[in-house]
C-alpha positions in Angstrom: 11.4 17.9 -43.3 12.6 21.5 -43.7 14.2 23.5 -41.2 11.5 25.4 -39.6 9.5 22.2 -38.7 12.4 20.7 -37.3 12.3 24.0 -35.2 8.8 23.8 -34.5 9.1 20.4 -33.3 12.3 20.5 -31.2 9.9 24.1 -29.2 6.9 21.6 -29.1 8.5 18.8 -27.0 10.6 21.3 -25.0 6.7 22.6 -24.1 5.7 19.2 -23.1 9.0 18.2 -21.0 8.7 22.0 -19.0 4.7 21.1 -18.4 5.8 17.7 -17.1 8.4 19.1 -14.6 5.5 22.0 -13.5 3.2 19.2 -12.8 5.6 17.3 -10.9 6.7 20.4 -9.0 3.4 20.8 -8.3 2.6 17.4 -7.1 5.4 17.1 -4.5 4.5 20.5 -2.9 1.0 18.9 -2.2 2.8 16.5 0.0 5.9 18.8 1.5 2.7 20.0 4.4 2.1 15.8 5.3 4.0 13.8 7.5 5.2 10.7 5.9 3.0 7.7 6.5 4.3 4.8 8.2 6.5 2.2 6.0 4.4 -0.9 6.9 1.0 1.2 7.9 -1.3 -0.4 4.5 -0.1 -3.3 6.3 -2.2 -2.6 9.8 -4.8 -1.1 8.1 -5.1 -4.5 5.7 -4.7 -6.2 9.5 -7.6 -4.1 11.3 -9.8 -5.0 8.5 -9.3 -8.6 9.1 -10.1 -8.4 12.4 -13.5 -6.6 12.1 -14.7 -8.8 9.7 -16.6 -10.8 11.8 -19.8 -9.0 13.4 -19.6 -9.4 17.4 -20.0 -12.6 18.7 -20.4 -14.5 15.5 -17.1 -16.6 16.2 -18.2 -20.3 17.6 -15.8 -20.0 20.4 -13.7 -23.1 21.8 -13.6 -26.4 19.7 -15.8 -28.7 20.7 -13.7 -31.8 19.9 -11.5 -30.5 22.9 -7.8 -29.8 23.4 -5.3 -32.1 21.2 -4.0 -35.5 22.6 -1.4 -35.0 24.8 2.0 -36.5 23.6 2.5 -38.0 27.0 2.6 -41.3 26.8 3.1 -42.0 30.7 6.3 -43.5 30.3 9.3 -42.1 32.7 12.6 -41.0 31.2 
C-alpha cells in the first residue's frame, strides 16, 4: 500500500468518525427541548393496557363456588 493511500484512507475514516459525532450531536439536541420521561412510565403504560383489555362488563363478576372455607375449625384456644 503506498503512501498516498494510506493518506487517503486515514482522511476517509476521519470523515466517517466526524459524520458520526454530527449525527449524534444532532440527535441529543432533538431531545435537550423534552422533559425526561418517567424511569418506570413503559411500565404504567404496559399496566393501563392490561386493564383495558377487557371490553366493559365482560368480566363474570364474583365466583360462583363462593368464598373459601374458613380455617375455623370451632375449636377454642
Amino acid at each position: 500500500m503506498s503512501a498516498m493511500q494510506t493518506f487517503l484512507t486515514v482522511i476517509v475514516l476521519l470523515a466517517l468518525v466526524a459524520m458520526g459525532v454530527l449525527f449524534i450531536v444532532r440527535v441529543n439536541a432533538q431531545q435537550a427541548g423534552r422533559p425526561n420521561p418517567h424511569r418506570y412510565a413503559h411500565l404504567w403504560e404496559s399496566f393501563r393496557q392490561r386493564l383495558h383489555s377487557h371490553p366493559h362488563g365482560a368480566h363474570a363478576g364474583p365466583h360462583a363456588a363462593g368464598p373459601p372455607p374458613s380455617r375455623d375449625t370451632g375449636h377454642d384456644r
